[in-house]
N, C-alpha and C positions, 0 to 999 in steps of 0.2 A: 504493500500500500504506500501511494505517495500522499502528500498532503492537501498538495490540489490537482484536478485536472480539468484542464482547460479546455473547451468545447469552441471550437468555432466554424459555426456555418460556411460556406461561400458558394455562391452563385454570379457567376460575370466578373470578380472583383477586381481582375487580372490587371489592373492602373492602382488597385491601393493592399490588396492581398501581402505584396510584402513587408510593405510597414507594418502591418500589424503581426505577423510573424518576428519579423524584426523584435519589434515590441516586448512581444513572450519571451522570449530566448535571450533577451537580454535583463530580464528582471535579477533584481540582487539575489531575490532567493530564489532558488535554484531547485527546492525541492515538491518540482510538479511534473504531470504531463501534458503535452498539447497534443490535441486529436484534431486534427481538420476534416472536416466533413464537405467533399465537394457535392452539392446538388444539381449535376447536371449541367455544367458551363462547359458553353463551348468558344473561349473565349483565348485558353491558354494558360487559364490559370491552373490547372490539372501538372501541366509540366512543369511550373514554376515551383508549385506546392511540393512537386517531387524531387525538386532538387535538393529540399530540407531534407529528406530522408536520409538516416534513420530517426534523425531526433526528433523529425515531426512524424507522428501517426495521419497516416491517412484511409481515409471512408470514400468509398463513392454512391453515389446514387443516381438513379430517374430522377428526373426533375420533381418534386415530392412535396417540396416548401422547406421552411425552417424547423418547424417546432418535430417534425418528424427528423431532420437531421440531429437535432439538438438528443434525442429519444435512442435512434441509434450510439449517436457518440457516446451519449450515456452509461449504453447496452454493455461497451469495451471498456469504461471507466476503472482505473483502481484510484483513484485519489477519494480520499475522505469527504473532501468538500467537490461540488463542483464549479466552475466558475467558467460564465457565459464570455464573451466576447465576439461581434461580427466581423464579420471579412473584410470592411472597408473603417472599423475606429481602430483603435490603440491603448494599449495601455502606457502608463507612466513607470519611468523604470520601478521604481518602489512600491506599485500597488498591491502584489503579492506577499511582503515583507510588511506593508500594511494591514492588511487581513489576515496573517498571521499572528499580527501582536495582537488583534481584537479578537481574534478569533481564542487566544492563550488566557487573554483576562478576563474572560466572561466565559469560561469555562467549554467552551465549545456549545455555541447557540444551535439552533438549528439552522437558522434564517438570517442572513447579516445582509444588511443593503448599502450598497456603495453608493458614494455620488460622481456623477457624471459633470463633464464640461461639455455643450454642444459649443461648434466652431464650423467656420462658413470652409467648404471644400476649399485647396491651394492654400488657407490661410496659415500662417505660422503660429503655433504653437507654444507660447514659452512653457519652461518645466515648473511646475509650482513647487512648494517647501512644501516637504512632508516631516519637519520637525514636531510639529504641534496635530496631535490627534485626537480627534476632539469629536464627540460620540453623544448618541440617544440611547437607553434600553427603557423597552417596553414590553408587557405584559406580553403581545402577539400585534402581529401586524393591523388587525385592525383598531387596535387600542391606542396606535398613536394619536398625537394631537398635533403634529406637524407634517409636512410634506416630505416623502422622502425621494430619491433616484435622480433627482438634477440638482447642478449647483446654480440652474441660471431659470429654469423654468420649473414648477411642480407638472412633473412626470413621473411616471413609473419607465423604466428601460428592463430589459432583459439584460443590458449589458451592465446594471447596477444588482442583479440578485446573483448573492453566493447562499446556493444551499448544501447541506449534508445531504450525501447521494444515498445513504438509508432513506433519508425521509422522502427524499426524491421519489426514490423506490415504492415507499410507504402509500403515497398518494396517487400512485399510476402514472408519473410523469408528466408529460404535455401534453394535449390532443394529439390524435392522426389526422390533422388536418391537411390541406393544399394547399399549392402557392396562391390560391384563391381567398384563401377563409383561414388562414394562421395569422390574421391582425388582430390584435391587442391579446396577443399569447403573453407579455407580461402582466397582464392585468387578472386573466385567466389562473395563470400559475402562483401567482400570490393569493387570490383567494380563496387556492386548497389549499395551502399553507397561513391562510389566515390567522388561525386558532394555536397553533405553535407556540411555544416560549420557552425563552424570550426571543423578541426580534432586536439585532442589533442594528442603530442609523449611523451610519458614520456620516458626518458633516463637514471634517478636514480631516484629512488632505483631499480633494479631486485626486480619484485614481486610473479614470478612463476620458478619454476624448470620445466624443462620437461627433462624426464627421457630417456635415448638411451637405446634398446635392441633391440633383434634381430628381433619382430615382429612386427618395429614402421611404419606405411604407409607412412615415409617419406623414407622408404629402398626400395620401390618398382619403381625401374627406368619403369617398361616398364607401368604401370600406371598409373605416373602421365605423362609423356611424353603422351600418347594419352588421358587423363584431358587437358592436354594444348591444344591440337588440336580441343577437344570439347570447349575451353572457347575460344578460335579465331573463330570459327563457332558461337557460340552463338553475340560473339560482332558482323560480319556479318549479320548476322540475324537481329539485332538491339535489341538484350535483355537486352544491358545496356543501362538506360539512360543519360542523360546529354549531354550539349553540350561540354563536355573534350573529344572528339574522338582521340585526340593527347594523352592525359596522359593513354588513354586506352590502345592505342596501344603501346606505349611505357613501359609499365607494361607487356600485353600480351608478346614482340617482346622482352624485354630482358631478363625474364625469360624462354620464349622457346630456347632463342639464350644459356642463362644460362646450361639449362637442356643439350641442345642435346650437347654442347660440353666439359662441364665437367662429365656427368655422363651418355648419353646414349652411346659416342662414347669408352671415354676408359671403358667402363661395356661391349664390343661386341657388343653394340646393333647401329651397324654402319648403316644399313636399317632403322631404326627408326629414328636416327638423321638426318639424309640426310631427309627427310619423314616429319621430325617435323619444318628443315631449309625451305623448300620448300611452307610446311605450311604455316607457317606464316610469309617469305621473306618480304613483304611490313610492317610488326608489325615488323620487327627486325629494317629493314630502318630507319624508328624511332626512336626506342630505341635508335642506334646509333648515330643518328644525336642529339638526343633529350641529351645522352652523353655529346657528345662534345660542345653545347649549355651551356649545366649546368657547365663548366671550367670557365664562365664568369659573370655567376650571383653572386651577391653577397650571401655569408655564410648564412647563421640566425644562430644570436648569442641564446644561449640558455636562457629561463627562468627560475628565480630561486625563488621559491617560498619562501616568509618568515618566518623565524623559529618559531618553536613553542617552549614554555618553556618545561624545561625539564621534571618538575612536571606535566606539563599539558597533555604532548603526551601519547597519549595509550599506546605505546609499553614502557613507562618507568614504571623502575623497581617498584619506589614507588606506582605505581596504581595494584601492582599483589600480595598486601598482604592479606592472607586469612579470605574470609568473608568480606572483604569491597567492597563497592560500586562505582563504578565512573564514574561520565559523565563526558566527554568532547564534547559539542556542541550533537550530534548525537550519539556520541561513548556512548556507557555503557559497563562496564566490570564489571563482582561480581568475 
């Protein structure tokens, strides 16, 4: 067993495929695996992925979607935890070396959710300071009282959930969906892991970039708007468990309420948001009330994990002299 293994999708990526590669493979710690999962590109990125071999694992598939590659990857998993990343973001050298240390102090969560930078395609990147790690825990994920998975907009990413691949296991994984109907698979996959505890938030450091261009599934209003109308039917149906029916719906009810009126109404797609409100009217109720509720609960002050010496931390400079060796705890870097 390693510690983590890395999953990552790709379909066409063959322009940003190797920076994110890059990315993994050069993380301070060192003790993970990367699985790539190509879905059917025919693009070139298949021989690029292969030239990482052995140290990258590779998957192919039919063209299938994501949340089914994410499912296979899985399948061949030995890391403890798993951690998502797509074919076209990045991680920060230190992300893994950061969920390590959260993952060490908090005893091993089930649930840890990173936070993300979104950044416009071509643009640069600076690295941010992961000196200061600075953290949420809550009961389970729908118990928070803050937003978690971006540092710039309230989202949920797929590229900000680490889970333990038991629990992974535990709750049947992803859907078998298509490249059709696998939109809003992180919103899906957290609220069968709702009821877990604890969920960890990390708030600093940013540990992933994800990259904006023109063909990111987060651009497709009329999509994921009928995704949300499938994940309100599914809670209906009873495919989430736990007894939080309130935090469900109120995740379901103001992200629908979210969608239809910032981006299916003025995007033209006024029949759909009326269609999406209508939907899921009694999931909005909530939301709202569950809103105005939350003005009177007290904050949660954040936690702030204990510094490491400078000499000791992975990402310092003194551990990245050539040909030397260094553990810290778990970490090794040559």
């Amino acid at each position: 067993m390693v510690r983590f293994s890395v999953l990552m999708p790709v379909f066409n990526e063959g322009k940003h495929v190797r920076k994110a590669i890059d990315s993994v493979l050069r993380q301070t710690f060192t003790d993970f695996e990367l699985i790539v999962i190509d879905d059917g590109s025919t693009d070139g990125s298949v021989e690029l992925i292969r030239s990482y071999q052995p140290r990258v694992k590779l998957l192919q598939q039919c063209h299938e979607g994501a949340e089914v590659a994410r499912n296979n990857g899985a399948a061949i998993a030995k890391g403890e935890y798993l951690v998502f990343l797509d074919g076209d973001d990045f991680f920060f050298p230190f992300a893994l070396a950061t969920l390590d240390r959260v993952i060490r102090h908090f005893d091993s969560p089930p649930l840890v959710l990173a936070t993300v930078l979104f950044f416009d395609d071509e643009q640069e990147v600076p690295v941010p300071s992961p000196n200061r790690i600075e953290v949420f825990k809550y009961k389970n994920y729908l118990s928070r009282s803050r937003p978690a998975g971006s540092a710039t907009r309230a989202a949920n990413l797929t590229d900000s959930i680490v889970v333990k691949r038991s629990v992974f296991e535990e709750i049947g994984g992803m859907r078998n969906s298509s490249p059709k109907t696998f939109y809003n698979e992180d919103s899906h996959l957290l609220l069968k892991l709702g009821t877990y505890s604890p969920c960890v938030i990390i708030n600093q450091p940013v540990t992933t970039a994800y990259r904006k261009h023109a063909t990111n599934s987060t651009g497709n209003v009329v999509a994921i708007a009928h995704a949300w109308l499938r994940i309100a039917r599914a809670e209906r149906r009873g495919e989430y468990q736990g007894r939080n029916k309130w935090g469900r719906y109120a995740l379901i009810g103001g992200r629908s309420l979210q969608w239809a009126v910032m981006y299916c109404w003025p995007g033209r797609q006024r029949k759909l948001a009326i269609q999406l409100l209508f939907g899921t009217f009694p999931m909005i109720a909530v939301a709202l009330a569950n809103k105005f509720l939350r003005t009177f609960r007290k904050i949660d002050p954040p936690i702030v994990l204990p510094k490491v010496k400078e000499t000791d931390a992975p990402w310092s400079k003194s551990n990245f002299h050539q040909g030397q060796e260094v553990t810290v705890g778990r970490i090794k870097k040559s």
